[in-house]
N, C-alpha and C positions, 0 to 999 in steps of 0.2 A: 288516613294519616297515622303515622306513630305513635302511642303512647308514650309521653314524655318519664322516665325512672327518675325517679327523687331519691337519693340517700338519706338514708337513715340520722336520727340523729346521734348514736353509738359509733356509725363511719365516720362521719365528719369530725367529732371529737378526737377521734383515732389517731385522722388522719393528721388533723392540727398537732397532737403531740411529736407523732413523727417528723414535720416539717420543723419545730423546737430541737426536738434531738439534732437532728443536721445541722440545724444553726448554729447548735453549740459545739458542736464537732468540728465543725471549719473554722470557728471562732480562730485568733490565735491563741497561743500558750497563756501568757500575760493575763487575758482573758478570762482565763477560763476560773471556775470556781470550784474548789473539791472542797466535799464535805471532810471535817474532820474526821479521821478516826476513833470511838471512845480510846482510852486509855485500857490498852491491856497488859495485864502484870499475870507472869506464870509463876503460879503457885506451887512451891516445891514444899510445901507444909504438908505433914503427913495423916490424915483425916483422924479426928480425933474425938469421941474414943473407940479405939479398935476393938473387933470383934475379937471374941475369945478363941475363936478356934480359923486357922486364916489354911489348912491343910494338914497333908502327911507330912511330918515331919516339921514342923511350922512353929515349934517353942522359942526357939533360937531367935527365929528372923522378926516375931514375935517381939522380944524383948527388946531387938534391937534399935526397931522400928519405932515403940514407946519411948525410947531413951531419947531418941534423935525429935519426937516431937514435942518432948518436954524440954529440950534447949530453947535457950530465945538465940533469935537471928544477929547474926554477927554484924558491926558498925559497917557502913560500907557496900556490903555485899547486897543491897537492891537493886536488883534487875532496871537497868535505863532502858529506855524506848528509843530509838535511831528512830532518823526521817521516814524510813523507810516500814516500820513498824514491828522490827525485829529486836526482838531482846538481845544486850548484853548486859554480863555483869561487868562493874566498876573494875575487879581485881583480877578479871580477864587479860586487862592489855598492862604488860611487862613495864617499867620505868623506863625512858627512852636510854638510859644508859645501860641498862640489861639487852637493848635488841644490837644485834649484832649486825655488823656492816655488810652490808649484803655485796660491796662493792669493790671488796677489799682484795689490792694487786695481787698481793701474794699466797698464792693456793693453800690448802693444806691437806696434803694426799693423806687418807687412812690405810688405804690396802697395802699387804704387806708385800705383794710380788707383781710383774707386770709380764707382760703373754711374749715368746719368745720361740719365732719359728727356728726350727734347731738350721738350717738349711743358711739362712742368712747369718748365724753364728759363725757356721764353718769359712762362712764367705767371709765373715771381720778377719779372722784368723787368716785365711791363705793369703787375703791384700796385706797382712798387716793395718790395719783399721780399728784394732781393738780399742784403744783411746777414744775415739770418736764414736765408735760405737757402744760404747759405753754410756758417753755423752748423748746419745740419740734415746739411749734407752730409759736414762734419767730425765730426760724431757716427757718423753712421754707418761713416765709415772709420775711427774708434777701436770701434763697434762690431762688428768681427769675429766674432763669434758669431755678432749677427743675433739675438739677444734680446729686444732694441728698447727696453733699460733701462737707462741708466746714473749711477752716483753724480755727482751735481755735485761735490763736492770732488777727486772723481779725475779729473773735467774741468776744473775750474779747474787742477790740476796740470798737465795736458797743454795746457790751451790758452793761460795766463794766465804761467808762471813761463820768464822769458827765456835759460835754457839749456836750453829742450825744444824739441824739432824741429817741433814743429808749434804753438810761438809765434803768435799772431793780434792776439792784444789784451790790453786790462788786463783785471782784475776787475773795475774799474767800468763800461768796455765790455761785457763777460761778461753781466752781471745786464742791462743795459740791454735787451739782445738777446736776453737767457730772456724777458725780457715783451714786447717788441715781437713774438714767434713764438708767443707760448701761444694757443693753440686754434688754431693754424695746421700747426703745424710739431712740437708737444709738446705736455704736459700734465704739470705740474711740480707734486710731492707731496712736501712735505717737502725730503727730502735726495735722494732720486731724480726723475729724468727720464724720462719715459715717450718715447717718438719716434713719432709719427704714423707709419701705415701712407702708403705711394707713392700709393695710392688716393685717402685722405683728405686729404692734402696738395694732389692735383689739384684734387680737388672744392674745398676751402678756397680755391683760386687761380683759379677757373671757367675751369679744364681740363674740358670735356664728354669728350674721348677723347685717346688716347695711341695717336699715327700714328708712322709714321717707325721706324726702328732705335735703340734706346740706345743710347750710346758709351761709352768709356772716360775719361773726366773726368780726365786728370792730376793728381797730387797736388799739383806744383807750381802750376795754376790756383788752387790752395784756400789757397794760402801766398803769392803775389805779390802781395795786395794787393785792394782790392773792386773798383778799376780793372781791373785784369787778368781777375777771375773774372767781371764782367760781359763782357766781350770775348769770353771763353770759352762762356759763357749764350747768346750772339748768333752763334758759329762752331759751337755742337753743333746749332743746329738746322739749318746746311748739311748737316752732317755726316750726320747722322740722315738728311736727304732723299736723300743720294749712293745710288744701287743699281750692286752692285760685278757686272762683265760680265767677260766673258775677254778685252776691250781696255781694261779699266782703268776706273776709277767713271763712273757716265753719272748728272750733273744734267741739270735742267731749269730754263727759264730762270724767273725770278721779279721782277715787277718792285718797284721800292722802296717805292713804296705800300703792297704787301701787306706786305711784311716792317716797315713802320711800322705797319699793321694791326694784325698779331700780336703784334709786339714792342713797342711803345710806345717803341722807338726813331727818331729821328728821323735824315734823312737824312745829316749831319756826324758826327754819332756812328756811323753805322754804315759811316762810310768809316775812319772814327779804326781803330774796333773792327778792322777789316777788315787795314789797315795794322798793328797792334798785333800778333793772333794771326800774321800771313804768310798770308791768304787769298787762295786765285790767283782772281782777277777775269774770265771768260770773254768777251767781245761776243758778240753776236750779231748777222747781220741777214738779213731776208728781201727774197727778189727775187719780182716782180710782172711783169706783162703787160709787154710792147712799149710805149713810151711815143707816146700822144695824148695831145691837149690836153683830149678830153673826159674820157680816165680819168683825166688829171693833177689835172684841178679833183676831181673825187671821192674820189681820194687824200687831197688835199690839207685835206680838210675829216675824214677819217677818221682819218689821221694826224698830222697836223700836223707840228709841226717835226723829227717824226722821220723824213721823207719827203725822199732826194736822187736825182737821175736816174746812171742806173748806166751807162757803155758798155761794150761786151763788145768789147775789144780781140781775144781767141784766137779768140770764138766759142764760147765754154762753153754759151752760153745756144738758141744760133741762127747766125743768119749774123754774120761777125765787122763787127763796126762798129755794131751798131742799138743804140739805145739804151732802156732797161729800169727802168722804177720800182723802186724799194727803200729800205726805211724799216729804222732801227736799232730792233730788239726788246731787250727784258728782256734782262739780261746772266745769267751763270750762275755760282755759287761752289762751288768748290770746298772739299771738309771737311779738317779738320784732326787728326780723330780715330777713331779703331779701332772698331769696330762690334761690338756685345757680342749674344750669344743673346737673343733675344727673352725667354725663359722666362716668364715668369707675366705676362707683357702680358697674354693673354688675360682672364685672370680677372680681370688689377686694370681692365681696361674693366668687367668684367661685373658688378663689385662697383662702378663709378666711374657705370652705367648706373644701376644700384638706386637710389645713394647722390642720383643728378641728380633720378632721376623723384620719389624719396622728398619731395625738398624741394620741388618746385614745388606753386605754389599753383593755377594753371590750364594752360591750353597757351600756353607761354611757351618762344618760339625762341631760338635761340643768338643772343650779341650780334655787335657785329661783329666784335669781337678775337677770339672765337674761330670763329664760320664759316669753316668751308672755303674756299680762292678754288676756284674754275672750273676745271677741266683744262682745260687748250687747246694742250700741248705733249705730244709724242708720237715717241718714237724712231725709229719707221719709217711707212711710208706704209699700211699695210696699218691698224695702230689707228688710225690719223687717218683713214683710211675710213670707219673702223669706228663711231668718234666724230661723223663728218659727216654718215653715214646716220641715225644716232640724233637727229640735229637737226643740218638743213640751217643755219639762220641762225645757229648758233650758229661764232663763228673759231675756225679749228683748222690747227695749223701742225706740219710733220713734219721730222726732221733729214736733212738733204741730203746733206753733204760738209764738210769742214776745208780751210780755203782751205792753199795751200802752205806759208807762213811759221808756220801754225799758229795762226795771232792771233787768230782767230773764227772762226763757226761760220756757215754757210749753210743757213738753211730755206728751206720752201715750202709757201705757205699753199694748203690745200686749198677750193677754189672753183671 
């Protein structure tokens, strides 16, 4: 028969306190009994009396340290105990009339400028839209969250009542401009404003893509006036086009056609504009063969009245003295504005893609305002190679040299 095991009497006690702990574990809440915590108080008193010597350099901190421990403690300032058994001090938490409403309607934007794809400017501009897009873009810089929701009456406060800073127009401008943007720019329910995504807002303005860098749109643009922020509309897309090099931003030349193309600005307006923002205005011009009379007639029908005969006084060109066709090209503008992270360009193409293909009814090309112009200007000789080999008949002109006074620019057409 088996030898009967007896436990010990060290197991059994064991065992008994274990079956206690569980008991009181299951217990409920109500139940249950915690011991108190002693009382603990953190001592920010400075041990006293300090050694004489506390390191290198240690006189200083030394003294300071003695000073601060011969104060007595300030009325007030003892450290409380929470339930929880973490210290605070008394003069920790602010007067409740110092805390500030966390809940409060009306925003209050700090930043000084708000993100501005140059691409959907040109698009205010050719619909005529600027008004509203205006308005869209002042929404947005009171929408600092990035929500993309806000009360109309706490916009009418912000934008309508004449000691707010960001002052625009009346209320009866206000409403005029909620309806001339709905299904453009928002989608208006009620008492709240919904704000079109950047995407949808392209698409609405037959933006097919968003090229170029976004800028920094100054706030002041947004507040001078619809003159000014048209100006503004027409100097972000130089901006946009600037690519920043380690001698300083390098455009390329554009001529005014195109930019009445895309813009639906006309040639006086866009000198106004130009004059308005402080846009630096570049010349350009290129030099051609040794002048004959037989390449002169073929210029001359190529170019036209932008074609004069050039003498090369130093000899830059060749021997000093011969004289050299050259016609004034595209001039080039300089930007006016800071150049912001790219960030979600890519996607809002990739959603502005969907958005394009989704609507069309057959295969239906881009119009002419928003086609691409042609590359045909190229910073070094080497991509204008590059460009020439890909198609010989096609002009293609490469950046040369900055004449000495700095006043324009020297190319040379690859041919």
């Amino acid at each position: 028969m088996a030898e009967l095991i007896v436990p010990s009497p060290a197991l059994l006690a064991a065992n008994q306190k274990l079956l206690q702990l569980r008991a009181s574990r299951q217990a409920p809440p109500a139940a249950r009994v915690v011991a108190a915590e002693p009382e603990r108080v953190a001592s920010t008193a400075v041990p006293h009396p300090l050694p004489a010597h506390l390191g290198w350099d240690s006189p200083a901190v030394t003294a300071v340290l003695r000073k601060r421990g011969s104060e007595p403690p300030a009325a007030g300032s003892q450290p409380q105990i929470t339930d929880h058994g973490q210290q605070a001090a008394a003069h920790s938490q602010p007067p409740p009339a110092e805390i500030p409403n966390p809940t409060s309607e009306i925003p209050n934007p700090t930043s000084a400028w708000v993100k501005l794809y140059p691409d959907i400017g040109l698009g205010m501009l050719r619909q005529g839209q600027a008004a509203a897009g205006r308005l869209w873009l002042l929404c947005r810089y009171v929408d600092q969250a990035g929500s993309g929701a806000l009360r109309i009456d706490s916009l009418k406060d912000q934008l309508t009542q004449t000691d707010s800073p960001l002052h625009v127009c009346t209320w009866r401008q206000l409403r005029n401009l909620l309806r001339r943007g709905e299904g453009v720019f928002w989608r208006r329910e009620r008492a709240q404003l919904w704000l079109c995504s950047a995407a949808r807002v392209a698409h609405a303005l037959g933006v097919p893509r968003l090229t170029g860098r976004p800028v920094a749109l100054p706030k002041v643009a947004l507040l001078d006036g619809i003159g000014a922020f048209r100006a503004h509309l027409y100097a972000a897309f130089h901006s946009g086009r600037a690519k920043e090099t380690r001698h300083g931003d390098q455009v390329m030349p554009i001529a005014r056609e195109t930019l009445t193309q895309l813009s639906g600005v006309g040639r006086s307006s866009q000198r106004n504009y130009e004059a308005r923002v402080g846009i630096d205005v570049q010349a350009n011009f290129a030099v051609g063969d040794v002048l004959t009379k037989e390449n002169q007639e073929t210029c001359a029908w190529a170019k036209g009245q932008a074609l004069f005969e050039l003498k090369d006084y130093r000899g830059q060109q060749g021997k000093k003295g011969k004289m050299y066709l050259a016609w004034q090209l595209p001039n080039s503008y300089g930007g006016q504005h800071r150049h912001r992270p790219r960030g979600r360009q890519r996607r809002i193409n990739r959603k502005l893609k969907g958005l394009v293909m989704k609507g069309m009814p057959g295969n239906v090309g881009e119009t002419s305002g928003t086609q691409k112009p042609e590359k045909r200007y190229y910073p070094n000789g080497k991509l204008a190679a590059q460009a020439y080999g890909r198609n010989p008949a096609h002009e293609v002109y490469w950046q040369r040299q900055r004449v000495r006074n700095g006043r324009c620019l020297l190319w040379q057409e690859m041919s």
